[in-house]
C-alpha positions as CSV (number, residue, x, y, z in Angstrom):
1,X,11.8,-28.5,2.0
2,X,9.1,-26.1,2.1
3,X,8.5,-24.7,-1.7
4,X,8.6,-21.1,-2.2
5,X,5.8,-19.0,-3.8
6,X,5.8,-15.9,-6.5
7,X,3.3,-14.3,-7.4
8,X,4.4,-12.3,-10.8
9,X,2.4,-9.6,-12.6
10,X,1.4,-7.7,-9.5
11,X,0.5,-3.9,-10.5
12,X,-0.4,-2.3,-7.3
13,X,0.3,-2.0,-3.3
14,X,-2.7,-4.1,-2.4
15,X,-2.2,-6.9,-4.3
16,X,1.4,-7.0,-3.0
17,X,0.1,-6.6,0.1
18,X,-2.5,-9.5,-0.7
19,X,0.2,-11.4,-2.2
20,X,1.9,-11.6,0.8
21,X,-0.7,-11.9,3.8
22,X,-1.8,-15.0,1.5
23,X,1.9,-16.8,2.0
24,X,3.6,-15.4,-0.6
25,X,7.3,-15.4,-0.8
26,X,7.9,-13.0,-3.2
27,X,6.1,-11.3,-5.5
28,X,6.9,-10.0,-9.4
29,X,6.8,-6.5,-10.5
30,X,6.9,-6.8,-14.8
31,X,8.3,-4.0,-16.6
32,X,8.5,-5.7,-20.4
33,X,6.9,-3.4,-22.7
34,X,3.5,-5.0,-24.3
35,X,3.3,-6.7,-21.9
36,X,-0.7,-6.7,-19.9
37,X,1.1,-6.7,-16.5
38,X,3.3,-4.2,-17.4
39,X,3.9,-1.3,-14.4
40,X,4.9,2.0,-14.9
41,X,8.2,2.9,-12.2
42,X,6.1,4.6,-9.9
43,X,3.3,1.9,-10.0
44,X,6.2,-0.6,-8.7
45,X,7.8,1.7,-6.5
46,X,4.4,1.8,-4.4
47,X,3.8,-1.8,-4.6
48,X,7.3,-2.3,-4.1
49,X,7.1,0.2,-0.7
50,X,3.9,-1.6,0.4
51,X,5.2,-5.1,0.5
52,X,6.2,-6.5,3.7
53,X,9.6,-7.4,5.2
54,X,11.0,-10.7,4.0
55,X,8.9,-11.0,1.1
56,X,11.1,-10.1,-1.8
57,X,10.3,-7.8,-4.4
58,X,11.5,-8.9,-8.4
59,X,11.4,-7.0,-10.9
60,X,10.9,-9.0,-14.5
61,X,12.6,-7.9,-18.2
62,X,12.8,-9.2,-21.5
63,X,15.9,-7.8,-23.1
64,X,16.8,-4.7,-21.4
65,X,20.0,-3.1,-21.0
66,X,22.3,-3.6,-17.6
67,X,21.7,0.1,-16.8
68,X,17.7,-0.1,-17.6
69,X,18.3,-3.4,-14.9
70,X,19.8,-1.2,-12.5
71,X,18.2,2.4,-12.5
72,X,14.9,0.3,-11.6
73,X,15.9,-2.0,-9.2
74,X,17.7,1.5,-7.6
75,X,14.1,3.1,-8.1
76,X,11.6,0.5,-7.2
77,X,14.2,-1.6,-4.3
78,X,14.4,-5.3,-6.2
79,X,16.2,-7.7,-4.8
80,X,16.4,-9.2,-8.2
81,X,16.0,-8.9,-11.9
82,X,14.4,-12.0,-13.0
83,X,15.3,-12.1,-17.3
84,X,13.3,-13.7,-20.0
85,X,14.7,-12.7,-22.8
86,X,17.8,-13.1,-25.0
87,X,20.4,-12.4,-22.4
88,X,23.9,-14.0,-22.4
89,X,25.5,-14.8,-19.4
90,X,27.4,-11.8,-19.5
91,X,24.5,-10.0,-19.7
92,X,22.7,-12.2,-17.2
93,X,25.8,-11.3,-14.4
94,X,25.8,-7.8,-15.6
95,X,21.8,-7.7,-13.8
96,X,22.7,-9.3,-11.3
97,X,23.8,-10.3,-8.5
98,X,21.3,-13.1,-7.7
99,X,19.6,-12.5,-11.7
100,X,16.8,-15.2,-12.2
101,X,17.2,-16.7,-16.0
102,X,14.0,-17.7,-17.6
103,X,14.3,-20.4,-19.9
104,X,11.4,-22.0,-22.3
105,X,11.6,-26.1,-21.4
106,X,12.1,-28.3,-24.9
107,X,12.4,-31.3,-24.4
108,X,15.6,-32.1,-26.2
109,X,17.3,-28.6,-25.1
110,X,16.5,-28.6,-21.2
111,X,19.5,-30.6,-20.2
112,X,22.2,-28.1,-22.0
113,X,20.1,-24.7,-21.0
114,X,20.2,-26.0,-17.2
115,X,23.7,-26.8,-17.8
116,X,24.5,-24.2,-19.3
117,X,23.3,-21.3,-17.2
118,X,24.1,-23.5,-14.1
119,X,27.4,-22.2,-14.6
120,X,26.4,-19.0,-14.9
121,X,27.8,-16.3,-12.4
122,X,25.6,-13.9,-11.1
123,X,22.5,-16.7,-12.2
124,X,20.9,-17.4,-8.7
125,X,18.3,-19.5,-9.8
126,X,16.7,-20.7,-13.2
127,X,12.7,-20.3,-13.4
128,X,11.5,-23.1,-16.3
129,X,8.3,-21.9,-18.0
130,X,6.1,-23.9,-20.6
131,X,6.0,-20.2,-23.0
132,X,8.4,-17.0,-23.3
133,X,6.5,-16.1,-19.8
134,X,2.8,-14.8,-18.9
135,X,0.9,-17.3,-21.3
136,X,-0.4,-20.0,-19.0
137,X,1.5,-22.9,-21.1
138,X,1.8,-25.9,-19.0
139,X,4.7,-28.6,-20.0
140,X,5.8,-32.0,-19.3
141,X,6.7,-31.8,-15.7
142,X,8.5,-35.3,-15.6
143,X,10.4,-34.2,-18.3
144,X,11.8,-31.6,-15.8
145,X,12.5,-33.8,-13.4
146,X,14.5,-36.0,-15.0
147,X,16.5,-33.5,-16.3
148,X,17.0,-31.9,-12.9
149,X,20.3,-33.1,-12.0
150,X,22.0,-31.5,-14.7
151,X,21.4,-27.9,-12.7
152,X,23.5,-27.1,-10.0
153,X,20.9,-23.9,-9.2
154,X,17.5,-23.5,-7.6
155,X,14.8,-24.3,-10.1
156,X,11.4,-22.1,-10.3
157,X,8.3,-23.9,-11.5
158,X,6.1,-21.5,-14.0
159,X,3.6,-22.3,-17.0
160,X,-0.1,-23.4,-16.4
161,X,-0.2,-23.4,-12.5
162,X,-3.6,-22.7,-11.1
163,X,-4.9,-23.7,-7.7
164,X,-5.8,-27.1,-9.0
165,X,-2.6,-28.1,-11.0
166,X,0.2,-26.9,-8.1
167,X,-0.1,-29.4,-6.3
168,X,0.6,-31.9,-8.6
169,X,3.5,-30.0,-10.1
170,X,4.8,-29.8,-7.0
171,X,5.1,-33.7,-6.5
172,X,6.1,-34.2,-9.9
173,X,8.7,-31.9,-10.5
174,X,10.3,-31.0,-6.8
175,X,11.1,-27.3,-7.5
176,X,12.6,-24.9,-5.3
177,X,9.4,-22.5,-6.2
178,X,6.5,-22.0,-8.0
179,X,5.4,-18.9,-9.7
180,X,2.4,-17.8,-11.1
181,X,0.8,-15.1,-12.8
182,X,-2.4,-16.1,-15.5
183,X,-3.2,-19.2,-13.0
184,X,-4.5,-16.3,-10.6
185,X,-6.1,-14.1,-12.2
186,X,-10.0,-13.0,-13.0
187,X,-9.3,-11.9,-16.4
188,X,-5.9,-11.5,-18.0
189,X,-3.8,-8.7,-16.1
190,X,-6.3,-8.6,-13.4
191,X,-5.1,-10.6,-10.0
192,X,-7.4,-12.3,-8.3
193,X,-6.9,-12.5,-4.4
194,X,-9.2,-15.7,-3.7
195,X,-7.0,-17.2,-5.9
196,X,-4.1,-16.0,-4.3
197,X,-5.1,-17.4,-1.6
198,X,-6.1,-20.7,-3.0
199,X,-3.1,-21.3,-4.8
200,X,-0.7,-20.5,-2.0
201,X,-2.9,-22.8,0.2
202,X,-2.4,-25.8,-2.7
203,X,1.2,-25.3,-2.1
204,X,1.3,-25.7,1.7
205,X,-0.9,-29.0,1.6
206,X,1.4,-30.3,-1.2
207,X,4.4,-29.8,1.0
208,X,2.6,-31.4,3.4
């Protein structure tokens, strides 16, 4: 199965519209407060506008209410809310439908958290990341996969992908997607489309 490709922390219409003549499947809007990706609504409204059909548009948030979920997905046309905070699952359905849950991997917690919001409703898929999100922290990729069949969801690959490492994470840990946002970027906040482009090219030779 062909993996899927985000590209997260994407702050303007051109580099959505990079984004997705590189491969992209979707791209990520952030609107988490200190965060160096953050976009104001009418940032992600363009970048949202520019991006082309069947490439989906998600917006990311740490902590915010259903209603903050909804008025910007309304404003900026998500298709999903993608959550890395402290959410419950009520919460998590509340954002939804088809919410993303971020969870940090530990190795002696992954199995419960992929159980656990594998039962989710309104959880579409859960995106694993090596840090709370946006920090570049790799993590133990088997460890992933051997804990995979206790989710019953799509998993999303994040934490320490680059060009060079994708592929390899790819083989290792057979996720549904990748997603990336420091591996591609010039210098933090700050996309970089040759490395767009490299990184969605990394995917396509590791599917083979």
């Amino acid at each position: 199965m062909r993996t899927r490709v985000k590209i997260c922390g994407v702050r303007d219409a051109a580099t959505a519209i990079a984004a997705a003549e590189a491969g992209a499947d979707a791209i990520g809007l952030v609107f988490a407060e200190g965060s160096p990706r953050r976009v104001s609504r009418e940032a992600a409204a363009a970048a949202a506008s520019a991006t082309p059909a069947f490439v989906s548009v998600i917006g990311l948030f740490v902590d915010a209410t259903p209603a903050e979920v909804a008025e910007a997905r309304d404003e900026c046309r998500l298709h999903a809310a993608q959550l890395h905070g402290s959410e419950d699952e009520a919460t998590a359905e509340a954002c939804g439908p088809g919410a993303i849950k971020a969870i940090r991997y530990d190795a002696s917690t992954i199995e419960a958290e992929l159980r656990r919001w594998s039962a989710a409703r309104g959880v579409a898929a859960l995106l694993v990341d090596g840090s709370a999100g946006g920090m570049g922290e790799a993590f133990d990729w088997a460890g992933l996969a051997a804990a995979r069949e206790a989710c019953g969801k799509p998993i999303i690959l994040a934490g320490g992908l680059t060009p060079e490492t994708v592929g390899e994470a790819i083989r290792v840990a057979r996720p549904f997607a990748v997603d990336v946002s420091s591996g591609v970027e010039s210098s933090r906040g700050v996309k970089d489309v040759a490395l767009i482009r490299a990184f969605c090219d990394a995917v396509r030779d590791a599917d083979g």
